[in-house]
N, C-alpha and C positions, 0 to 999 in steps of 0.2 A: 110931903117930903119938904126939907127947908133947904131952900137955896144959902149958897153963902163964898164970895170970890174968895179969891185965894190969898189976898192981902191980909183979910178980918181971919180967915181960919187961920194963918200962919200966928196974930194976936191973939187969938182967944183960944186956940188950938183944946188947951186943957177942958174948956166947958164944952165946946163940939163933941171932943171922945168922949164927954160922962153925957152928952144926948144919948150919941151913938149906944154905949152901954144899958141902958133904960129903953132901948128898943125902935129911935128914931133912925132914919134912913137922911144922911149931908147929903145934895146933892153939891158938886163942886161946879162954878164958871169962874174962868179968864177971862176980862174984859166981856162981860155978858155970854159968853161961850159954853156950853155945859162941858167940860172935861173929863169930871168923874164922880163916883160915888160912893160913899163913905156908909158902908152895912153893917149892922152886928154881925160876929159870929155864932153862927149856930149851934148848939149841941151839934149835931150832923157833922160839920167842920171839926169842930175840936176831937170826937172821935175819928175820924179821918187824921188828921194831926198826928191825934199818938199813935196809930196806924204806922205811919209814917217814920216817926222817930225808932218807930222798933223794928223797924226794919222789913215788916210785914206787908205794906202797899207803898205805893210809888202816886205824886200825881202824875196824871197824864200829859202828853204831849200834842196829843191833838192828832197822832199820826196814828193809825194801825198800828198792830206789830205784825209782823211777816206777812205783810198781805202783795210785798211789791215781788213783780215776776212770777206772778201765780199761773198756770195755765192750767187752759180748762178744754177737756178731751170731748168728743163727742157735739152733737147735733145740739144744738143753740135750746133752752128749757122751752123760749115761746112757741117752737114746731111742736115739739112734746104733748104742750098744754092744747093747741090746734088739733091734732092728733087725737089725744082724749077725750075731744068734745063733740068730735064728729061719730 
């Protein structure tokens, strides 16, 4: 992976992204700091993408969906499994 601060990539930005393109992985630092990093996209991604634009998936948020306020009735699964083994 090529290190590269963020002074020289804001300079040479253009040749970075056609690394990037050809399959190399920017790693970015501030003042020696790794801050971030610069990936191809994937087939994977770009299918997910037009996913996206058509209206057909969503990206995620990181949160479940309906999972908040769930309750759950009955005797706890670990008695169950205790239960079963005896």
């Amino acid at each position: 992976m090529l290190a590269v601060g963020i002074k020289e990539l804001k300079s040479k930005l253009s040749s970075y992204i056609d690394l990037v393109e050809h399959g190399e992985e920017v790693l970015v630092t501030q003042r020696g700091r790794e801050v971030a990093v610069v990936i191809p996209i994937t087939p994977e991604r770009r299918v997910l993408s037009g996913l996206v634009k058509e209206g057909k998936a969503r990206y995620g948020t990181g949160k479940p969906l309906g999972a908040s306020g769930v309750v759950i009735r009955g005797k706890p699964l670990s008695e169950t499994v205790i239960e079963e083994r005896r």
